[in-house]
N, C-alpha and C positions, 0 to 999 in steps of 0.2 A: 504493500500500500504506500502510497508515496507519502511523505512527512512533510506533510501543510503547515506544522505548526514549528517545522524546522526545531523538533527535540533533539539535545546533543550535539549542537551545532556549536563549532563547525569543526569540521572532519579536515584530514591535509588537503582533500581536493576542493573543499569550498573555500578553505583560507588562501589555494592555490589562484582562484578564480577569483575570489575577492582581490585580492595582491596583486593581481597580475591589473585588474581594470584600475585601481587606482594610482598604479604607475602608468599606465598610458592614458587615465588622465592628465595625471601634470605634467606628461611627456606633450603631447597635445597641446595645452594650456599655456606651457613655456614655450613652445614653436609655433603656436596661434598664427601669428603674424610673417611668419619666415616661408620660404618657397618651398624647402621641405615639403609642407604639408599639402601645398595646394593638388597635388593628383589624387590625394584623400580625400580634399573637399571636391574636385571635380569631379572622383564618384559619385558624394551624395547629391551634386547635381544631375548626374545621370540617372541616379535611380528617383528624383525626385520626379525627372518628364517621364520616366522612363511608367511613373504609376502612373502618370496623366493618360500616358498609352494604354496601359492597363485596361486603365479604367474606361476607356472611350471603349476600343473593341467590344470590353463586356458589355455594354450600352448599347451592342450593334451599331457603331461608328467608323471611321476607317481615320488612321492612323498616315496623313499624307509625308509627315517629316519631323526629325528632331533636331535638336540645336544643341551643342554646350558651348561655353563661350569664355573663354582666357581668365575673363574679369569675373566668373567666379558666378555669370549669367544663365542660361538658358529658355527654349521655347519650342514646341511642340505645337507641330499644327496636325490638329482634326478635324474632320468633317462630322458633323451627326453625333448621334451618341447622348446622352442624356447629360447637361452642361453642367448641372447642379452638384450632380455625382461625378465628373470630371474635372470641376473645381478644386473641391480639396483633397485630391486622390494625390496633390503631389507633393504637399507639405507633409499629411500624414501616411501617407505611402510611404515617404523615404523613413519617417519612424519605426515605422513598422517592419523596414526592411531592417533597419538599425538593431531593434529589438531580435528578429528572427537569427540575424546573424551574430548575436552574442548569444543567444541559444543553442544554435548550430555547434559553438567551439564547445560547447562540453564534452563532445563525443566525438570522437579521430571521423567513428563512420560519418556522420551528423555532417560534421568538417567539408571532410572529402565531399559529401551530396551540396553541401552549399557553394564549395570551391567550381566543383563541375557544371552547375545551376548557373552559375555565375559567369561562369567561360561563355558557355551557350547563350547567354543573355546579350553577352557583347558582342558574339559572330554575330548575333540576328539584328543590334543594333548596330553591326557598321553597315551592313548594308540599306541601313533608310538613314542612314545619319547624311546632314544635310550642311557640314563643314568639317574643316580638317581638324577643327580640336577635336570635336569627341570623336572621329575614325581614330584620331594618333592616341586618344585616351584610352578606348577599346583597343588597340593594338598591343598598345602600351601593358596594360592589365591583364591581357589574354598570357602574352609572352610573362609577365611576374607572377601569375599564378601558376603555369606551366613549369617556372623554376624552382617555383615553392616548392611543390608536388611532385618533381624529380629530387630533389633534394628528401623529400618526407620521405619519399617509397625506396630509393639508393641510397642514403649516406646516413649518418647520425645526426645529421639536422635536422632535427624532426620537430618544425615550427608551423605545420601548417592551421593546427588550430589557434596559436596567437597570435598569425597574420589574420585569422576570420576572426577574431576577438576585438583585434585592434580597426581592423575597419566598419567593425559593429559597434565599438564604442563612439569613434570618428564619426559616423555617420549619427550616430543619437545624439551628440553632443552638437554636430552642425547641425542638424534640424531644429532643433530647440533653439538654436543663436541667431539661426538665420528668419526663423519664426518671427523672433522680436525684432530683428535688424530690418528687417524688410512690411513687418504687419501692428507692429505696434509702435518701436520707436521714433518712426517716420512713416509718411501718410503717404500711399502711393497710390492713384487711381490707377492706375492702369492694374497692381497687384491682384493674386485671385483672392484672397480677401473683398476688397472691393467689389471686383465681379462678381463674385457670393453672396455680399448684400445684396445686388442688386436684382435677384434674380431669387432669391430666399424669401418667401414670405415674411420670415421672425422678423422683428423690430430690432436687428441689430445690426451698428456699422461693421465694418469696416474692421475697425481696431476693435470689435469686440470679437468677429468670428477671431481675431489672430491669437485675440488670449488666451479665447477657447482652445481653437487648435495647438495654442502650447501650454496648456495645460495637459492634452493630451498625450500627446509626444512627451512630455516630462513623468506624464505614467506609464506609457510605454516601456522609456527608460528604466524608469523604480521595477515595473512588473518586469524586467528582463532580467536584473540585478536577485530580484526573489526566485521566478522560475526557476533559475537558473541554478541557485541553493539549492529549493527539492531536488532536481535533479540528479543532484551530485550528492545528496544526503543518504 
């Protein structure tokens, strides 16, 4: 039965999991700003349109191009699809990825199916990708995971669930930054925020869906930091 109430906590492998996320917090946190980081944050822009994609298809919509862009941008054109459910499929989407893929590193197998998930994600988005950053970003990430993954399965390097760990924490930590950076602490019409109001019945702007939305994405995070304990308990 799994331990909800996390009794006897915490065992070597939860304090390993703990320890490990909050050194690639402040690993993160201190390189925020630095170049380092930006092909980390340029995934979670890709899997942010990448849900907007998602999300359109399941909508019965068709998916004509995506965008990532240097400055840290992107943009995804769809046709059709239901807009409301296309709206916030890309802020909380890329949380959700963020959370799945800190889930994923508890387990080598779990790892590898998200490592391989992930490969395939990128073959299928260079081919509608609609600039050379995100084709060189998918190219880029295909060949770094492939090195991972030879390095896990031939040698004693065997890091490939702290490389799925650490772009799951990157990605929950940017969605939540970029939530506020972009929906709360500046006002952007054009933003999907915006376009959610306006298209939402609820009586709420703009800056209120953003809160919402990071408030959820910050449980994501929490609830991925706890699954993640039962798991391993």
């Amino acid at each position: 039965m799994p331990n909800w109430e996390l009794k006897s906590c915490c065992k070597h492998d939860q304090v390993v999991f703990l320890a490990s996320i909050g050194v690639f917090t402040v690993v993160i946190l201190a390189l925020w700003r630095t170049i380092l980081l930006t092909p980390f944050k340029l995934i979670t822009v890709f899997l942010h349109e990448a849900s907007h994609a998602i999300a359109c298809i399941l909508t019965c919509g068709q998916v004509e191009g995506m965008e990532v862009h240097a400055n840290e941008g992107g943009a995804t054109q769809t046709r059709g699809g239901i807009y409301w459910v296309i709206l916030p499929a890309g802020y909380l989407g890329s949380s959700f990825w963020g959370m799945t893929l800190i889930l994923a590193s508890t387990n080598l197998l779990t790892a590898r199916i998200a490592a391989g998930c992930f490969g395939v994600a990128l073959l299928v988005v260079l081919f509608v990708a609609k600039n050379w950053t995100l084709r060189g970003l998918c190219i880029g990430f295909i060949i770094f995971l492939a090195v991972i993954w030879v390095l896990q399965e031939l040698t004693k390097v065997r890091i490939l669930r702290y490389v799925i760990l650490f772009i799951g924490v990157m990605n929950s930590l940017f969605s939540v930054y970029d939530i506020y950076d972009d929906l709360i602490s500046r006002r952007v019409n054009s933003s999907d925020a915006e376009k959610f109001a306006e298209v939402c019945p609820c009586p709420c702007t703009g800056v209120g869906w953003g809160v919402i939305w990071g408030l959820i994405s910050f449980i994501f995070l929490c609830g991925s930091v706890y699954l993640g304990l039962v798991i391993l308990s």
